[in-house]
C-alpha positions in Angstrom: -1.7 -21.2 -20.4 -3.9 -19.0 -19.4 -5.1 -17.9 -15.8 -8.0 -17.5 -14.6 -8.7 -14.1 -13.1 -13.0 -14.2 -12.9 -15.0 -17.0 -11.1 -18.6 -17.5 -12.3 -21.2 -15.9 -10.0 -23.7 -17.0 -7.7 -26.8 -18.2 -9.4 -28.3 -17.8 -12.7 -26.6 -14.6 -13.7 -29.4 -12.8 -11.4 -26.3 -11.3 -9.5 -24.8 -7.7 -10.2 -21.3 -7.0 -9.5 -21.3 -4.9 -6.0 -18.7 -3.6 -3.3 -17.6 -4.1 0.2 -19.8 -2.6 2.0 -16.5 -0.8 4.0 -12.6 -1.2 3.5 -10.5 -3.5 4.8 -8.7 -1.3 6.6 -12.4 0.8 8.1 -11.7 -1.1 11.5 -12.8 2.1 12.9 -16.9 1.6 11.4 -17.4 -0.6 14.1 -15.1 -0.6 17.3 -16.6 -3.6 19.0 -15.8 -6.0 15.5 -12.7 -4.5 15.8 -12.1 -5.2 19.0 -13.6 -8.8 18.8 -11.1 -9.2 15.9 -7.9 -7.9 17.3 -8.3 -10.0 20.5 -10.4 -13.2 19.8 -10.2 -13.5 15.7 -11.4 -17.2 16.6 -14.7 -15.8 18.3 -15.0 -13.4 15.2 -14.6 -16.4 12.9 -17.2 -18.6 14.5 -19.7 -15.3 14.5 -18.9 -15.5 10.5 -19.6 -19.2 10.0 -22.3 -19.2 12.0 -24.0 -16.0 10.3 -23.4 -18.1 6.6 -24.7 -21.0 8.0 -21.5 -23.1 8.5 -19.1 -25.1 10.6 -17.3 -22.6 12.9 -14.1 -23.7 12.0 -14.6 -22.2 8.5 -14.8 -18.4 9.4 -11.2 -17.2 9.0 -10.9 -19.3 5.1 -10.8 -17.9 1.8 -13.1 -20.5 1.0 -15.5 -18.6 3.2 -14.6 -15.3 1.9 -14.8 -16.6 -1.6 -18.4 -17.7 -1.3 -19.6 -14.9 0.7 -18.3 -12.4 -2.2 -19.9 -14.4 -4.8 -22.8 -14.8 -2.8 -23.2 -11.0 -2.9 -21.8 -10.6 -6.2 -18.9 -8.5 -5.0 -16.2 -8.5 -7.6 -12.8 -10.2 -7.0 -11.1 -13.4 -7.1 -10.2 -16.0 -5.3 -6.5 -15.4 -5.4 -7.4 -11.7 -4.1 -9.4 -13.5 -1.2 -6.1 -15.4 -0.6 -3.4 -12.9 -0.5 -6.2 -10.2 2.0 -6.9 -13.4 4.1 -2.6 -13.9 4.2 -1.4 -10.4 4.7 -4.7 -8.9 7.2 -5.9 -11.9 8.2 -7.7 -9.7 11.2 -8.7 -6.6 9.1 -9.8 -9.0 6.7 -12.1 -10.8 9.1 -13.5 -7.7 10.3 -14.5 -6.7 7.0 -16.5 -9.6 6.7 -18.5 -9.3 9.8 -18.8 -5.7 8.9 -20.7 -6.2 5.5 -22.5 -9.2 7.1 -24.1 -7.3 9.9 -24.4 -3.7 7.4 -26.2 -6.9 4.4 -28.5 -7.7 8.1 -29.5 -4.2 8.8 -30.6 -3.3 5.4 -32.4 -6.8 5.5 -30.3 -7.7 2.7 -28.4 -10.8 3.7 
């Protein structure tokens, strides 16, 4: 049997395979996400969903991960998405708010 490693992108192939725009472990880009995340990850979860346009208890998933990265075209899979989301579920979440507010400012998201 084989595994599947790739998911299928976002759209009509129109997507090129990106980045994060930082690390997961670049808490230090934005000390106030950082902050947010250490101390209220459920705050920082509902700022996620809400910024994607979903129910606020869907922030900290790696559904939500998942379909922000293929979204974007950011390469990875879903398995990936699980095992960041398991091991640094809070530097995980502030990596997301990171690239969703960096996508905002460069009027990309």
């Amino acid at each position: 049997m084989n595994a599947v490693v790739l998911q299928p992108t976002y759209g009509a192939g129109g997507v090129t395979v990106s980045d994060w725009q930082t690390g997961v472990f670049d808490c230090c880009d934005d000390m106030g996400i950082c902050l947010c995340g250490t101390f209220f990850p459920l705050c920082l979860s509902c700022q996620i969903a809400s910024d994607m346009n979903e129910c606020c208890l869907c922030g900290a998933s790696v559904a939500m991960r998942t379909m922000y990265r293929t979204r974007y075209g950011i390469s990875g899979s879903i398995c990936n998405d699980f095992l960041w989301l398991g091991c640094f579920p809070n530097c995980t979440l502030c990596q997301l708010k990171r690239d969703i507010e960096k996508r905002k400012a460069m009027n990309a998201l």
